[in-house]
ChimeraX commands (.cxc) that place a marker at each C-alpha (Angstrom):
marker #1 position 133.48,95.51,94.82 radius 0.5
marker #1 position 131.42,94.47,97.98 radius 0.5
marker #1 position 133.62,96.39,100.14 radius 0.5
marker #1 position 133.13,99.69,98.13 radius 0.5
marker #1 position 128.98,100.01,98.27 radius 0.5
marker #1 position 126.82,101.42,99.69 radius 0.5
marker #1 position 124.86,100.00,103.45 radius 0.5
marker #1 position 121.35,100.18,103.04 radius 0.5
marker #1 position 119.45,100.89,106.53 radius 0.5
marker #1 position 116.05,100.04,107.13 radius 0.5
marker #1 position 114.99,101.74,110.66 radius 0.5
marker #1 position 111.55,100.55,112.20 radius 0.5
marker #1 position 110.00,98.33,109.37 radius 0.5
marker #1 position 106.77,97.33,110.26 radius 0.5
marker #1 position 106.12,95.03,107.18 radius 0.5
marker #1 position 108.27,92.06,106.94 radius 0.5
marker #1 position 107.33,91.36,103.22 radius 0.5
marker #1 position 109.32,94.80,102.80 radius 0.5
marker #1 position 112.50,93.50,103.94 radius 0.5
marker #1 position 111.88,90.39,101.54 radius 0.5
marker #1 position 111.08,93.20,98.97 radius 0.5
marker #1 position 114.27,95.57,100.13 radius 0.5
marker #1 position 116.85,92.53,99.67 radius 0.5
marker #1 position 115.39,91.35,96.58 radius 0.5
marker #1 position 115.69,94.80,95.10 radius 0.5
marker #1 position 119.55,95.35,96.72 radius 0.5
marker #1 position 121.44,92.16,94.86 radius 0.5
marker #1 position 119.64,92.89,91.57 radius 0.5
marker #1 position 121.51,95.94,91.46 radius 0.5
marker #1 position 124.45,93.90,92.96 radius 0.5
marker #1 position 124.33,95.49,96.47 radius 0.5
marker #1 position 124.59,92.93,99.53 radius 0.5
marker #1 position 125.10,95.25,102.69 radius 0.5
marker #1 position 121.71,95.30,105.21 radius 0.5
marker #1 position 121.62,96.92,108.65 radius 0.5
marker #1 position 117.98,96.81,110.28 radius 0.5
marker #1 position 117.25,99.03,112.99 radius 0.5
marker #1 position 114.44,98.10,115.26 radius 0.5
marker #1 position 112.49,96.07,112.98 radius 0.5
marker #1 position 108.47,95.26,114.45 radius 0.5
marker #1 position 108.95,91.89,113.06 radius 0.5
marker #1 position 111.38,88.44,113.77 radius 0.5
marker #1 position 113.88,88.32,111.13 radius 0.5
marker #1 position 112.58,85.01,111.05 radius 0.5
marker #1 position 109.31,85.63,109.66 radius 0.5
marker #1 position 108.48,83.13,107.21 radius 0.5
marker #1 position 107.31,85.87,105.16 radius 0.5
marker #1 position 110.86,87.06,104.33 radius 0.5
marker #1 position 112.55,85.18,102.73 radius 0.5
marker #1 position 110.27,84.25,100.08 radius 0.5
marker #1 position 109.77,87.33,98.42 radius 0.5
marker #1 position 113.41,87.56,98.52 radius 0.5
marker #1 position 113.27,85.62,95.57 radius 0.5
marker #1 position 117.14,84.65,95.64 radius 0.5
marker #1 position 118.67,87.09,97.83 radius 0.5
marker #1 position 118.42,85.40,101.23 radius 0.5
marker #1 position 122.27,85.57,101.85 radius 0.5
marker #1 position 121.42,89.60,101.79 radius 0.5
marker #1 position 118.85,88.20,104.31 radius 0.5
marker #1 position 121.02,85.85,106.57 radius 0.5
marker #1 position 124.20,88.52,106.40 radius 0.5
marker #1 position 121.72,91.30,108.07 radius 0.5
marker #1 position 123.09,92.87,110.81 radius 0.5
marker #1 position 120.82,93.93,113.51 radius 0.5
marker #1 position 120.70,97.13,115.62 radius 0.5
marker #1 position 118.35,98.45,118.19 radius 0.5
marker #1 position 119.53,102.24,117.59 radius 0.5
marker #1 position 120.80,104.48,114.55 radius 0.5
marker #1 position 123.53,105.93,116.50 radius 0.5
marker #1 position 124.95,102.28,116.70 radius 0.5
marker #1 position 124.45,101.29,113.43 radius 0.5
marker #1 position 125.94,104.18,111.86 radius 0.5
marker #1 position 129.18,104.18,114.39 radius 0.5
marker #1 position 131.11,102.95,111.39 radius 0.5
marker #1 position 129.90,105.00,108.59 radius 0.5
marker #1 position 131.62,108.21,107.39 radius 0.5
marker #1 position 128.59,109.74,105.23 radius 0.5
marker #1 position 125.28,109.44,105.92 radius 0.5
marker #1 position 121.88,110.15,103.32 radius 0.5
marker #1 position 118.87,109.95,104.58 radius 0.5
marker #1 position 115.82,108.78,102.07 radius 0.5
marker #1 position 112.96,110.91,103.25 radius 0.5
marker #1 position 109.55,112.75,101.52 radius 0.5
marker #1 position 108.47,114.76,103.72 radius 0.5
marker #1 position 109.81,118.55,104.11 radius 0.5
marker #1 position 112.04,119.51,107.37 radius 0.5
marker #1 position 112.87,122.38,109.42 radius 0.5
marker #1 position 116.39,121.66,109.26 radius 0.5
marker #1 position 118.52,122.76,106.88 radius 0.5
marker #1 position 120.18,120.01,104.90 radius 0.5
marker #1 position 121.10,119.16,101.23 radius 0.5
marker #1 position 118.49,118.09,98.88 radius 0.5
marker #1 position 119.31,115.92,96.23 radius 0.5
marker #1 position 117.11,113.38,93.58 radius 0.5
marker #1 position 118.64,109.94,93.57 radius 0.5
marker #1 position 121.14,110.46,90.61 radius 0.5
marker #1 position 122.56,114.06,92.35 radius 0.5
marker #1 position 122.76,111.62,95.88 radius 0.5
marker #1 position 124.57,108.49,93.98 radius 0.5
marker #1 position 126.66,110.99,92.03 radius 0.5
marker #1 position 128.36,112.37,95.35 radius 0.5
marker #1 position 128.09,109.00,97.02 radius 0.5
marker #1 position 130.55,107.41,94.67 radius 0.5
marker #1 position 132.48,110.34,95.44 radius 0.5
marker #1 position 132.50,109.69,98.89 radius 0.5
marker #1 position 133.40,105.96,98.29 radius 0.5
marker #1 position 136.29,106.90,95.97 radius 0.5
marker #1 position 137.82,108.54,98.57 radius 0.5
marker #1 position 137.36,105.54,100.67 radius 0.5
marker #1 position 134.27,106.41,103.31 radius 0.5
marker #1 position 132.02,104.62,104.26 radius 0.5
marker #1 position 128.36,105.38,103.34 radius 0.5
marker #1 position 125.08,105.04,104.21 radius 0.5
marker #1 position 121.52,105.43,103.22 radius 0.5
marker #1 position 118.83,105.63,105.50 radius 0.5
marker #1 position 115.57,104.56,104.90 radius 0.5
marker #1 position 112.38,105.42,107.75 radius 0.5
marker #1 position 109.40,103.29,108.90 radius 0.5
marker #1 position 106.65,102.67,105.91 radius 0.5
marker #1 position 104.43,105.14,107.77 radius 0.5
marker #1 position 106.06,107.13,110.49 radius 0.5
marker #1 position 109.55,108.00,108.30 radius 0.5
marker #1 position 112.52,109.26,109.81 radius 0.5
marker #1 position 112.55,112.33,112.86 radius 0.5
marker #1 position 114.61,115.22,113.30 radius 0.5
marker #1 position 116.96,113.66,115.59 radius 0.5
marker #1 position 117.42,111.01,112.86 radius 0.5
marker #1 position 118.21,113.51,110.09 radius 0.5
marker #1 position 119.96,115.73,112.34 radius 0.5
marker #1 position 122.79,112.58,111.51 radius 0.5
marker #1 position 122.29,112.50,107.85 radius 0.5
marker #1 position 124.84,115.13,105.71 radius 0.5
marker #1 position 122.43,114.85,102.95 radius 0.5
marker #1 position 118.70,114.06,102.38 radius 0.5
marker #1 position 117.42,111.89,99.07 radius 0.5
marker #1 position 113.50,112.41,97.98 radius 0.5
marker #1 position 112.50,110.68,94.95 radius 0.5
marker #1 position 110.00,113.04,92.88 radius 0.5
marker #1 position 105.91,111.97,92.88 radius 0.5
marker #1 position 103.29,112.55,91.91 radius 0.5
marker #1 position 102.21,115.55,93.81 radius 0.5
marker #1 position 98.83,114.25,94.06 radius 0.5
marker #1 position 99.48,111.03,95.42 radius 0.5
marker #1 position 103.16,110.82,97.22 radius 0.5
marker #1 position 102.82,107.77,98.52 radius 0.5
marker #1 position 105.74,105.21,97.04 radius 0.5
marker #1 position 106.57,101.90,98.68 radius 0.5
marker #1 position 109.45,101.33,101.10 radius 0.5
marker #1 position 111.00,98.58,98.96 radius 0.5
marker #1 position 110.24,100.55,95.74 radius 0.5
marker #1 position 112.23,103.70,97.02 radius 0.5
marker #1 position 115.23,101.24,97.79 radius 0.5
marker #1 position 115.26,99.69,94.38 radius 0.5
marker #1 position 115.18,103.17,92.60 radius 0.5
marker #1 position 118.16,104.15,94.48 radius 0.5
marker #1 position 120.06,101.22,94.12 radius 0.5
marker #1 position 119.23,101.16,90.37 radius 0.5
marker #1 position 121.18,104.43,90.11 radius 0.5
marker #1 position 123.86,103.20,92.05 radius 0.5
marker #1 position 124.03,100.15,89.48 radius 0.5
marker #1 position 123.93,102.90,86.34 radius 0.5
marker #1 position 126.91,104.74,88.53 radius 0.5
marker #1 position 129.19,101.75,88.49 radius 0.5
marker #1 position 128.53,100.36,85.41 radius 0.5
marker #1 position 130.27,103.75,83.59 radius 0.5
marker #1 position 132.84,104.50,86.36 radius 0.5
marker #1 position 135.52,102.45,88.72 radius 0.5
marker #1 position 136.42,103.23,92.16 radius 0.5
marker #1 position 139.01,104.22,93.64 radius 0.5
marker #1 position 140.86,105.28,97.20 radius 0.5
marker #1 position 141.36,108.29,98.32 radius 0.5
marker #1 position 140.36,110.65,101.39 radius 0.5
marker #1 position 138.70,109.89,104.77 radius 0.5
marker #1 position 135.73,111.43,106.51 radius 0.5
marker #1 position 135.55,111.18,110.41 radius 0.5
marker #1 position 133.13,108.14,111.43 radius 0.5
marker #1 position 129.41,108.48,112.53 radius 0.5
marker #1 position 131.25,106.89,115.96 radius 0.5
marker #1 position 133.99,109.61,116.04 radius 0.5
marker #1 position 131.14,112.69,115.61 radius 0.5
marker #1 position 128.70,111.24,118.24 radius 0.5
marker #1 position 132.02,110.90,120.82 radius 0.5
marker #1 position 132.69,114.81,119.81 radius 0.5
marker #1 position 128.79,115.93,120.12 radius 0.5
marker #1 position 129.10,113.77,123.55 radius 0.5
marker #1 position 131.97,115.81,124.52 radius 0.5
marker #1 position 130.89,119.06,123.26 radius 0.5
marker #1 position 127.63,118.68,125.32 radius 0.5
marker #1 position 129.30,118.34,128.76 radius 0.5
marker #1 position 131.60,121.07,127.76 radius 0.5
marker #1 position 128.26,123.36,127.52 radius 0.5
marker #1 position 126.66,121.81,131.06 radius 0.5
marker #1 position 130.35,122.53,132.61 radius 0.5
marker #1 position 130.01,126.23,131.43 radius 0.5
marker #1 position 126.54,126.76,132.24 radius 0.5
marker #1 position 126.26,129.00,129.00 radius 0.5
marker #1 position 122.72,127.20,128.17 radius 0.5
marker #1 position 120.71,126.90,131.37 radius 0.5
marker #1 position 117.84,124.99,130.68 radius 0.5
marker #1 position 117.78,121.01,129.25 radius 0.5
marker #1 position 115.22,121.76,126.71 radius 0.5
marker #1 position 117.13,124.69,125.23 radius 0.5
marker #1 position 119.99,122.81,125.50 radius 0.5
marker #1 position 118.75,119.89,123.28 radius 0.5
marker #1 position 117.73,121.86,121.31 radius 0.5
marker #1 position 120.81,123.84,120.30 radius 0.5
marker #1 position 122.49,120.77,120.32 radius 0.5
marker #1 position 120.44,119.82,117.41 radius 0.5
marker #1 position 121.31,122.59,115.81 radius 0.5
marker #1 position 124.92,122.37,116.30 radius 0.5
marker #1 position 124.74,118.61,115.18 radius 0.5
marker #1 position 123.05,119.75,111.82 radius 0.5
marker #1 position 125.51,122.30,111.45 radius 0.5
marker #1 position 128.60,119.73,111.09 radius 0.5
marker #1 position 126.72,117.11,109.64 radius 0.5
marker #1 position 126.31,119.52,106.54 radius 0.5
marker #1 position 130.46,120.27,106.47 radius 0.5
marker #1 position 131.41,116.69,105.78 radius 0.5
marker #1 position 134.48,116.89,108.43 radius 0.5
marker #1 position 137.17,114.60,108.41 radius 0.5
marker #1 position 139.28,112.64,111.30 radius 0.5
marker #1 position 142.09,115.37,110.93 radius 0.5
marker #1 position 139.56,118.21,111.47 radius 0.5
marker #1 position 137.44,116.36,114.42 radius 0.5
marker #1 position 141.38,116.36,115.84 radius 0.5
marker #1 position 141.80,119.67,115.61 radius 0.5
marker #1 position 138.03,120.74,117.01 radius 0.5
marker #1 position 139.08,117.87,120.04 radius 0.5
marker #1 position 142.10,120.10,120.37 radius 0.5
marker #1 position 140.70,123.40,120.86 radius 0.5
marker #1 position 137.64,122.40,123.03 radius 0.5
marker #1 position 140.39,120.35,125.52 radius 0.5
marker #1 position 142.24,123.93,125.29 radius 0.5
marker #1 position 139.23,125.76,126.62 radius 0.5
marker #1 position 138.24,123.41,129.04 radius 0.5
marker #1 position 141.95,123.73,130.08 radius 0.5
marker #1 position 142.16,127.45,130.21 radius 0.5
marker #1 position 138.23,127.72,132.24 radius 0.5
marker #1 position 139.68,124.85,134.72 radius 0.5
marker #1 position 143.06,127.08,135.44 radius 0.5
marker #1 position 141.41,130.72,136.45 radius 0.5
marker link #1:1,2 radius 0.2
marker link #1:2,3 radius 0.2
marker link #1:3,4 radius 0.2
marker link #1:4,5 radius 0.2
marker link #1:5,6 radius 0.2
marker link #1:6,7 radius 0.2
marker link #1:7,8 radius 0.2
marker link #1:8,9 radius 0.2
marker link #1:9,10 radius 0.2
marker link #1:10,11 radius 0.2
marker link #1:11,12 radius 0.2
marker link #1:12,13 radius 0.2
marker link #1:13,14 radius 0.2
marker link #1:14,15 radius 0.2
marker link #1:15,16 radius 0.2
marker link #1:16,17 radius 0.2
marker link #1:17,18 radius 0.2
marker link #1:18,19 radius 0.2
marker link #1:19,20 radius 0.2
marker link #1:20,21 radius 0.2
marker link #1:21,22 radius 0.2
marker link #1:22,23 radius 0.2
marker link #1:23,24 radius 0.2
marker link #1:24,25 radius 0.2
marker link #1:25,26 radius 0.2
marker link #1:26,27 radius 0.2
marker link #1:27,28 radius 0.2
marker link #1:28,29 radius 0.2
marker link #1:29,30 radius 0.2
marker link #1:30,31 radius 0.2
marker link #1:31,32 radius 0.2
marker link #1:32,33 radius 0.2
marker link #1:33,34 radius 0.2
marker link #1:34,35 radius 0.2
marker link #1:35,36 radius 0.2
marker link #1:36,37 radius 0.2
marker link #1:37,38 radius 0.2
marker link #1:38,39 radius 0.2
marker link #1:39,40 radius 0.2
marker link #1:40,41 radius 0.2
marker link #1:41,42 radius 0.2
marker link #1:42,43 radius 0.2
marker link #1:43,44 radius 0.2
marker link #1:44,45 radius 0.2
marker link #1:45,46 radius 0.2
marker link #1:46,47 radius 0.2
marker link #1:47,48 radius 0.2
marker link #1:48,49 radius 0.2
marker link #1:49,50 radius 0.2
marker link #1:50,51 radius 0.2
marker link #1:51,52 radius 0.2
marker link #1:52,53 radius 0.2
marker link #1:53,54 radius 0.2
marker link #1:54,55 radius 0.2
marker link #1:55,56 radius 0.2
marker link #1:56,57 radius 0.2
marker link #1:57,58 radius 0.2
marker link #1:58,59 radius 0.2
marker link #1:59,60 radius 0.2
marker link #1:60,61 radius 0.2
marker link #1:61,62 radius 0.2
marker link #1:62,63 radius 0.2
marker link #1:63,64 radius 0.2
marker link #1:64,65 radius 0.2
marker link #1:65,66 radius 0.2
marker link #1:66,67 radius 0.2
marker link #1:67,68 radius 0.2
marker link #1:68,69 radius 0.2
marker link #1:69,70 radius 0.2
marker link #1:70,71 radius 0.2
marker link #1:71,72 radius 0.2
marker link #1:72,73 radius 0.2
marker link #1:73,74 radius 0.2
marker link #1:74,75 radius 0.2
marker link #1:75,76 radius 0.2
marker link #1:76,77 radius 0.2
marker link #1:77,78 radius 0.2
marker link #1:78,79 radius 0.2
marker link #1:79,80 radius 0.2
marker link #1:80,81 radius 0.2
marker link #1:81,82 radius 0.2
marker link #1:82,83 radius 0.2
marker link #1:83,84 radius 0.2
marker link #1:84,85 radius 0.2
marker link #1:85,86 radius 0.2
marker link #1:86,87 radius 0.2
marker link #1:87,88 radius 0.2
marker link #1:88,89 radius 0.2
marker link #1:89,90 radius 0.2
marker link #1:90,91 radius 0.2
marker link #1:91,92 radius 0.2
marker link #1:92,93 radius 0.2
marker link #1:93,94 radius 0.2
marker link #1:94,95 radius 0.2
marker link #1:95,96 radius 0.2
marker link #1:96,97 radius 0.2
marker link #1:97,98 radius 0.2
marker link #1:98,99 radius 0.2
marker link #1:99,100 radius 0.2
marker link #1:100,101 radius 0.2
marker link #1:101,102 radius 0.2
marker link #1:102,103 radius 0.2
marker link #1:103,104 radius 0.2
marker link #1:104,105 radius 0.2
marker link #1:105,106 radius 0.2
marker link #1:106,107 radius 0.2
marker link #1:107,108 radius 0.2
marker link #1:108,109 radius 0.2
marker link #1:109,110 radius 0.2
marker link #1:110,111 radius 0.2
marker link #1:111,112 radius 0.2
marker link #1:112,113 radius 0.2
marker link #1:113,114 radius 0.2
marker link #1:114,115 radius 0.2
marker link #1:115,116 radius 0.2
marker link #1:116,117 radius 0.2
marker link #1:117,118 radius 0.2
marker link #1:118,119 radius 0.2
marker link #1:119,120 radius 0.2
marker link #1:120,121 radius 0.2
marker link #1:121,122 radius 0.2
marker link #1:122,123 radius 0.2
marker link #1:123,124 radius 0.2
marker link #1:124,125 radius 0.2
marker link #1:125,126 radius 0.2
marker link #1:126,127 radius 0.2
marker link #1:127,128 radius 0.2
marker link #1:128,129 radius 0.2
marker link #1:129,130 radius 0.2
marker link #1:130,131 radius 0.2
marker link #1:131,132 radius 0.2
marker link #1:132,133 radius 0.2
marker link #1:133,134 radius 0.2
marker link #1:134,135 radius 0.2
marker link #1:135,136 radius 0.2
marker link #1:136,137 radius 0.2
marker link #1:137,138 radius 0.2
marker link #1:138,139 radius 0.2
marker link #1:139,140 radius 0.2
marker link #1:140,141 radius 0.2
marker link #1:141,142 radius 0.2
marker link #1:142,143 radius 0.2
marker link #1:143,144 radius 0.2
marker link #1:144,145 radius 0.2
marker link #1:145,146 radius 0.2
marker link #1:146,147 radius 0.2
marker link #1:147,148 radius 0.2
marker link #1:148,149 radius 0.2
marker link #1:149,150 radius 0.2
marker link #1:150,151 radius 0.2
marker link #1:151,152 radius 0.2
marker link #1:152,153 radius 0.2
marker link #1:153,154 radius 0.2
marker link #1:154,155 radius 0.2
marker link #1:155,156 radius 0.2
marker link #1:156,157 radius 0.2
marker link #1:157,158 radius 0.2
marker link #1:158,159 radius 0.2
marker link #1:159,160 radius 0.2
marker link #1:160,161 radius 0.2
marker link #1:161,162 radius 0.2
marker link #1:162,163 radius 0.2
marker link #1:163,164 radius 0.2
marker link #1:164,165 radius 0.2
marker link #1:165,166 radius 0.2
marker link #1:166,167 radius 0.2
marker link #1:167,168 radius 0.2
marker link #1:168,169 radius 0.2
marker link #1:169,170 radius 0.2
marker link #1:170,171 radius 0.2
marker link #1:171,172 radius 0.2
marker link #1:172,173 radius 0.2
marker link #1:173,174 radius 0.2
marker link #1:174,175 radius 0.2
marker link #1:175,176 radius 0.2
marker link #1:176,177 radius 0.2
marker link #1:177,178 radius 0.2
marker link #1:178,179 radius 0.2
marker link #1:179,180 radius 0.2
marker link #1:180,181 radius 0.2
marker link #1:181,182 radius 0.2
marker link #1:182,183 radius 0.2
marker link #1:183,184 radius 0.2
marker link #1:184,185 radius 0.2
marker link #1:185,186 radius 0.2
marker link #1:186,187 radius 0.2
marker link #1:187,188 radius 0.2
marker link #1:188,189 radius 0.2
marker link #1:189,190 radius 0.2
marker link #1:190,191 radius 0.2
marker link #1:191,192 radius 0.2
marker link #1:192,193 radius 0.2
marker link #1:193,194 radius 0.2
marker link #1:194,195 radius 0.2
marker link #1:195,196 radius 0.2
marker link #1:196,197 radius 0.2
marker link #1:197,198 radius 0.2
marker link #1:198,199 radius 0.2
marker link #1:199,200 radius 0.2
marker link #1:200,201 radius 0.2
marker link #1:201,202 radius 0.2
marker link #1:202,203 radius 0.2
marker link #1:203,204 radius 0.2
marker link #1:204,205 radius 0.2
marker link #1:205,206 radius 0.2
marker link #1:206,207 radius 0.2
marker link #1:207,208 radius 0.2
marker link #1:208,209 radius 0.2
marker link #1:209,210 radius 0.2
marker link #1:210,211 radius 0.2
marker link #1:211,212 radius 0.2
marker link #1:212,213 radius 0.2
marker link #1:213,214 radius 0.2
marker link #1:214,215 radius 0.2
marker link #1:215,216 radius 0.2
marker link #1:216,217 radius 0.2
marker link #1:217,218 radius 0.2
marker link #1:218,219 radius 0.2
marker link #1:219,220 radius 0.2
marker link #1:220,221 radius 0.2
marker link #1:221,222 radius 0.2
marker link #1:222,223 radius 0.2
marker link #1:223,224 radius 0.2
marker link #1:224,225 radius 0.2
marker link #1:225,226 radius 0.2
marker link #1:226,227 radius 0.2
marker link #1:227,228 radius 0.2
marker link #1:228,229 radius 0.2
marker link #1:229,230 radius 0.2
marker link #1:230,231 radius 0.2
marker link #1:231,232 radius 0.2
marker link #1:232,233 radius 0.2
marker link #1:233,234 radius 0.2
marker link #1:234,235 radius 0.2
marker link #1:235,236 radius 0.2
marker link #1:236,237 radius 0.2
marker link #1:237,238 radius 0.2
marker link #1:238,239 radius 0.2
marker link #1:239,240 radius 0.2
marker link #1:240,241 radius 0.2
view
């Protein structure tokens, strides 16, 4: 079952008792899969592994990345874990609705997922602007504030309740974090070869947009294909008058 979970990412965790916390939290619900993103600790702190309590080999099999866009070039769906409310326009789910569709995601064989932000700071638009889906966990309204490591335990709980009732199986493919970012890449210098957006802010900016906008439609490698297709077309066609 280890290849059909979820990844947990932990981008810009100050705390290193957290991560202790996080992996602790991840193999009682019988997940093993870490990717840390620009931690502001060693991932040798001493502090680590002792609140791990047992899970250091979710500890010592962490894999390390100094961006989000690298450590998500693999993954198919992407959920970000996130309180506060956005501008963009994105799914909202509680953990059971986000579990619920992740398992659906995994049955089909993709690769998910969820992102959690800094204990403080939380994720930014650009970071979201990757996610297909966003996962807050209800609060009090009067005091919001829930601990990094306890957020990742409540969703991994429900991904434990998930399993327990259902089995997984293989099925259908969503393009790869990797595959989208190579398409926004392309689609970007499409735009500056144009000239239809003039300025860089503006142009970042619609970009953003434009990222949010497929992010939300869950494509696949055959329709990334197709969109390849038709922007090589009208490069083609603009190149030729």
């Amino acid at each position: 079952m280890k290849n059909y979970q979820p990844v947990i990412l932990l981008k810009d965790t100050q705390i290193p008792e957290n991560l202790g916390f996080t992996a602790r939290s991840m193999l009682n619900c019988g997940l093993e899969k870490l990717r840390v993103i620009n931690p502001k600790f060693s991932l040798n702190d001493e502090k680590i592994i002792p609140l791990s309590a047992g899970a250091s080999k979710v500890i010592k099999n962490i894999k390390l990345y100094d961006s989000v866009a690298k450590s998500i070039a693999d993954i198919n769906f992407l959920v970000a874990c996130t309180a506060r409310k956005r501008t963009l326009t994105k799914i909202v789910q509680n953990p059971k609705e986000s579990i619920d569709e992740i398992f659906r995601k995994i049955n089909e064989n993709n690769k998910v997922g969820i992102l959690f932000g800094a204990e403080q700071s939380g994720l930014t638009n650009d970071d979201l602007s990757l996610c297909n889906r966003i996962l807050t966990i209800e609060t009090n309204p009067k005091f919001k504030s829930i601990n990094l490591s306890h957020s990742v335990i409540i969703v991994c709980y429900e991904w434990l309740r998930k399993i327990k009732i259902k089995k997984i199986k293989k099925k259908h493919i969503l393009a790869s974090k990797d595959e989208l970012n190579f398409f926004y890449d392309s689609l970007e210098n499409l735009i500056k070869l144009s000239g239809f957006i003039k300025t860089k802010e503006r142009r970042e900016n619609i970009l953003l947009k434009i990222k949010n906008i497929f992010s939300r439609i869950d494509l696949d490698k055959n329709e990334i294909d197709i969109l390849f297709g038709i922007m090589k077309s009208l490069f083609n066609a603009n190149n030729s008058k």
